[in-house]
Structures are given as C-alpha cells and as structure tokens.
C-alpha positions as CSV (number, residue, x, y, z in Angstrom):
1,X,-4.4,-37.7,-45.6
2,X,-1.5,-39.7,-43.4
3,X,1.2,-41.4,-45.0
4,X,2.1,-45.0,-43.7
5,X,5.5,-43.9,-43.4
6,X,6.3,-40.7,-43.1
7,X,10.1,-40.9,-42.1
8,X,10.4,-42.1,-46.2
9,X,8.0,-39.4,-48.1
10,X,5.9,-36.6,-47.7
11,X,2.9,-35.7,-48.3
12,X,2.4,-32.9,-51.3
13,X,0.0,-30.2,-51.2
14,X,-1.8,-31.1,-54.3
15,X,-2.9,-34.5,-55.2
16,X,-1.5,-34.4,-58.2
17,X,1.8,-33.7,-57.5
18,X,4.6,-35.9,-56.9
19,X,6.0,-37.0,-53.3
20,X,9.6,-36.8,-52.3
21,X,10.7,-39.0,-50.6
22,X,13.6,-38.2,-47.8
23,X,16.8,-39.2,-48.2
24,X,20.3,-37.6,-47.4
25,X,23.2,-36.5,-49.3
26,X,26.9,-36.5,-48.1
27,X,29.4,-33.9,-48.7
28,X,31.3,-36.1,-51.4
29,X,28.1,-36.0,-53.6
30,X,26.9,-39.4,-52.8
31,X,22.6,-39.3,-52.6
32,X,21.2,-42.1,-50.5
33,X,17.3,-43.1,-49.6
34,X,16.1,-43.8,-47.1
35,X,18.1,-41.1,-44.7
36,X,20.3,-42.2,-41.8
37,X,23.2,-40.9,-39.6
38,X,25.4,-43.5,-39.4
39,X,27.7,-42.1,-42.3
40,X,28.0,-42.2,-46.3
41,X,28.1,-45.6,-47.3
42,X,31.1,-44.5,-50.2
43,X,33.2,-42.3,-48.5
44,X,32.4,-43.0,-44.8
45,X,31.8,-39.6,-43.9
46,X,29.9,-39.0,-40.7
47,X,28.7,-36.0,-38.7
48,X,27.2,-33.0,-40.2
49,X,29.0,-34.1,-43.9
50,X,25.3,-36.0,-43.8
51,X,22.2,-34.0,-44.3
52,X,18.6,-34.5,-44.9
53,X,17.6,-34.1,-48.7
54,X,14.3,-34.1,-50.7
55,X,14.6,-36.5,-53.6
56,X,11.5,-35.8,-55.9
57,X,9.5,-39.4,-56.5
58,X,10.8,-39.8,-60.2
59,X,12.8,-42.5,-62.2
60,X,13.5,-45.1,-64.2
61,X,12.6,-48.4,-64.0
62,X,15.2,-51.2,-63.5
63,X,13.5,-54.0,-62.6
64,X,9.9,-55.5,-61.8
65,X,8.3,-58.5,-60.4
66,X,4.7,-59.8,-60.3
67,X,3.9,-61.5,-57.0
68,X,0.9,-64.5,-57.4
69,X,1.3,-66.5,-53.8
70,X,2.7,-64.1,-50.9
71,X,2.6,-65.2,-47.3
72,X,1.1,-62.1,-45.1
73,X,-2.3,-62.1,-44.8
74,X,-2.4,-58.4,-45.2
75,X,-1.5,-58.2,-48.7
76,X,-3.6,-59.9,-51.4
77,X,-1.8,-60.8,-54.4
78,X,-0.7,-60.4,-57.6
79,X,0.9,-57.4,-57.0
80,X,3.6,-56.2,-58.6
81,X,7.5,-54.9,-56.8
82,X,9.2,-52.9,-58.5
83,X,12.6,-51.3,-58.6
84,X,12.9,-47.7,-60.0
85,X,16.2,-45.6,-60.2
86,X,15.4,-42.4,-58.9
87,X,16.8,-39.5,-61.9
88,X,18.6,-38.2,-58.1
89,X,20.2,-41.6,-57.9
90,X,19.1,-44.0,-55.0
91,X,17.0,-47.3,-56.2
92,X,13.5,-47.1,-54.3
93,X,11.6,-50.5,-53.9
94,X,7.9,-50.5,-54.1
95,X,4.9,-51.5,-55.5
96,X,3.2,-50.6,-58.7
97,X,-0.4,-48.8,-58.3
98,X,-2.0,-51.5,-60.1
99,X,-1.3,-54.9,-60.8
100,X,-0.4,-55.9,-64.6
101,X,0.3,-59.2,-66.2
102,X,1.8,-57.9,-69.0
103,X,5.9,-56.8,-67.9
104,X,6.8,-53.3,-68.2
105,X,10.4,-52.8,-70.3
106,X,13.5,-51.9,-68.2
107,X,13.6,-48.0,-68.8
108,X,9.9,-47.1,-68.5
109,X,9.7,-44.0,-66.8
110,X,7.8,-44.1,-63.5
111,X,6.5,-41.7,-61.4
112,X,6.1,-41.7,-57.4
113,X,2.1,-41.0,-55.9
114,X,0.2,-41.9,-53.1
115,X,-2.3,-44.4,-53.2
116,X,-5.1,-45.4,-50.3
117,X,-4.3,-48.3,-48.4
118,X,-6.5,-47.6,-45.3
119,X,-8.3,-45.5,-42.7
120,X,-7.2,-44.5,-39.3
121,X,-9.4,-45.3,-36.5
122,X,-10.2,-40.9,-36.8
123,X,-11.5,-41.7,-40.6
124,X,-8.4,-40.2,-41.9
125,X,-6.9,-41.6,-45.2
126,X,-4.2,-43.6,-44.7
127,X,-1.5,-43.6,-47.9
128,X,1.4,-45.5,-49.1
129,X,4.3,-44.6,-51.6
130,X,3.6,-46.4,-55.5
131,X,4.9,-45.8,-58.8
132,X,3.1,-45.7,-62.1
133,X,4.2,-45.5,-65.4
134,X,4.6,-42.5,-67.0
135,X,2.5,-41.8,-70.3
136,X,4.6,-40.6,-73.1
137,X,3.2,-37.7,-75.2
C-alpha cells in the first residue's frame, strides 16, 4: 500500500486503524496540519519552537459539501468535501469515502482511513486520506 501523499499521513500498520496525519506543534501550544517551517502562524515563532507532530485522523465535522458538476476529468462526481475539526485541533479538508445525498449534521464524528484510488505502474495500491462517519454504539 502507497499513500498519494505521504508528506500529509501515514500509513498504519493494520488496516483497521486510523492514519495520522503530520502536522507540527509550536512551543506556544498552537497545533497546525499540514507541517511547515516557516513559523507558528499565532505566535510567529520560528526555528526549532516548530516540530513535527502526529495528529491521529479523528474529529468532528464542521462542514460538508456534495459536489454534482466538477471540472477535472480525473474526479467523477458527486462526491462529497468535507471539513472535520480534528479532536487535536487543525481543520482537515477532504473527501467523504462515499458519496451521500442525504447531509450529515455539523458534529458527526468522523473518522480518518485510507481508501484505494489507484495502482502504481509496480501493481502497488495506491491510497488517499477520507473520512467516514463514525457509528454510535
């Protein structure tokens, strides 16, 4: 399994667990995603006040869109974007694994996974970053 972009998320060990995606976290206690070194965008910190942090794929949804005419040729709508507040702090954009006419309620817990979106000239699995709802108990 390769991820489409791996500078944003890894790649867990077991399918069913959750990818983190790689962000950074300044010395003032600011978390941001994705990770740069320019410097914390609230205190303007810079330098080694800036480092690397894991920010597990989990959050609650803020806002959500369903997509019906999109211009690349490489992406076949309706799809659905969506915005989810990671519980670590940074909003992630993505897309939802599946699309959905019916609108999920701001709140909804979503989880991160990776889902297929290709093969690799090698016949590797190529995977991208979605979110899914999580099922309450």
């Amino acid at each position: 399994m390769r991820p489409l972009k791996p500078d944003l998320y890894t790649v867990p060990e077991s399918p069913t667990s959750v990818p983190e995606l790689l962000g950074g976290r300044c010395r003032c206690g600011y978390v941001f995603f994705p990770m740069q070194s320019y410097g914390c965008e609230k205190c303007g910190l810079t330098g080694d006040a800036v480092t690397a942090a894991r920010l597990p794929g989990e959050g609650s949804l803020t806002a959500s869109a369903r997509v019906l005419m999109h211009a690349a040729k490489d992406r076949t709508p309706p799809f659905v974007v969506v915005a989810v507040r990671l519980d670590s702090g940074p909003v992630v954009r993505s897309l939802l694994d599946s699309d959905r006419a019916e609108q999920l309620p701001i709140g909804t817990r979503m989880r991160g996974l990776l889902a297929e979106v290709g093969k690799a000239d090698d016949g590797d699995v190529i995977v991208d970053l979605r979110f899914t709802p999580v099922q309450s108990a």
